[in-house]
N, C-alpha and C positions, 0 to 999 in steps of 0.2 A: 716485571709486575705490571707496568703501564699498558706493555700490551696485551696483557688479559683484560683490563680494563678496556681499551680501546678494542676488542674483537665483540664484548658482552654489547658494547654501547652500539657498534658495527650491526650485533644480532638483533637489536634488540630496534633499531632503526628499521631491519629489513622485517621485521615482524609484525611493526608497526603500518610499512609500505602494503602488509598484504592483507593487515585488516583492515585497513580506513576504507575501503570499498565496501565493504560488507557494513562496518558501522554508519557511514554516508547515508547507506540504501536503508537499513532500519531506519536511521533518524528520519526521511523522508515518508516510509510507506507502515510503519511499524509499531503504528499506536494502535488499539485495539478496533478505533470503529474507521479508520482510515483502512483495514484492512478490509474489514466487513463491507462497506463501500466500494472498494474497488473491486473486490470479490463479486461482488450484486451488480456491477456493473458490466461484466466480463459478456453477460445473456443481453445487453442490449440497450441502447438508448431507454431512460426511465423520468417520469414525473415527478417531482418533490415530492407528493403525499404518497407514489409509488414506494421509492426509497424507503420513504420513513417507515411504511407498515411493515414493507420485506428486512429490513433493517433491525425493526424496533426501536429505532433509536430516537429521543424525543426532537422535536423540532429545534430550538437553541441548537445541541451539540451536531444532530445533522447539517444544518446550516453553518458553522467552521467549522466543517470538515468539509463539505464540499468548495466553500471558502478556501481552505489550506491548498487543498486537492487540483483545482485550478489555478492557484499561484504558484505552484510546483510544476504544473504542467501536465498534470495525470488525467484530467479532469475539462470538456467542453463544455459550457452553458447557452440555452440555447431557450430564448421568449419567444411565445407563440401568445403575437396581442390580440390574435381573436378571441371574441369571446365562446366560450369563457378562456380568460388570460391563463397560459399558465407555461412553465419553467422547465425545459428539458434538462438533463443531463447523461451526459455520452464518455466513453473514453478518448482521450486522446490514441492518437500512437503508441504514445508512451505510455502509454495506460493499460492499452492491449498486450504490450510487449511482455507485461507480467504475466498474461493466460501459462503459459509452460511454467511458470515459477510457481502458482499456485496448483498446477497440477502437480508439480512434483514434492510440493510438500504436503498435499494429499497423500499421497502415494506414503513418504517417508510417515505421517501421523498412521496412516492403516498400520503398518509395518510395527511401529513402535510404540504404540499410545495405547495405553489398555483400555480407554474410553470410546477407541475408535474400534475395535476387536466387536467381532460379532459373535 
């Protein structure tokens, strides 16, 4: 009896091994406007009121998110004090690394999403 118990707890260990990657990566990139951000950033270095319009995301929450986004790593910022002053925003490496991830979940929403159906 013990070792059906120790084979489930075994399984159930190794199951656990193979999602913490996948839930890691959600917690990281997998809130709604962290997506949208990093997605808008994919076409190139952008300005804070760029963002916000292509975004639509209001000022506060775009600002922690790029906040987040940079202390994660995903995310370069970059002041430009001529006048007029103003605040780049670029992907990291790691940032870019996502372009195929977001292709392919394109790909998978075409496929499966009735919303995405033409």
């Amino acid at each position: 009896m013990s070792t059906d118990i120790e084979e489930t707890s075994k399984t159930a260990e190794s199951h656990s091994d193979e999602v913490c990657p996948v839930v890691d990566s959600v917690e990281q990139i997998g809130s709604q406007w962290r997506l949208v951000v990093l997605h808008d950033l994919q076409e190139g270095e952008k300005r804070f009121n760029e963002l916000k319009r292509s975004t639509e995301a209001n000022a506060r929450t775009l600002s922690r998110v790029l906040d987040d986004l940079q202390d994660t790593g995903f995310v370069a910022r970059r002041l430009e004090e001529d006048a007029p002053v103003a605040t780049y925003y670029s992907l990291t490496e790691k940032g870019r690394s996502l372009g195929p991830v977001f292709g392919e979940i394109e790909d998978w929403a075409n496929e499966w999403l009735d919303s995405c159906q033409a």
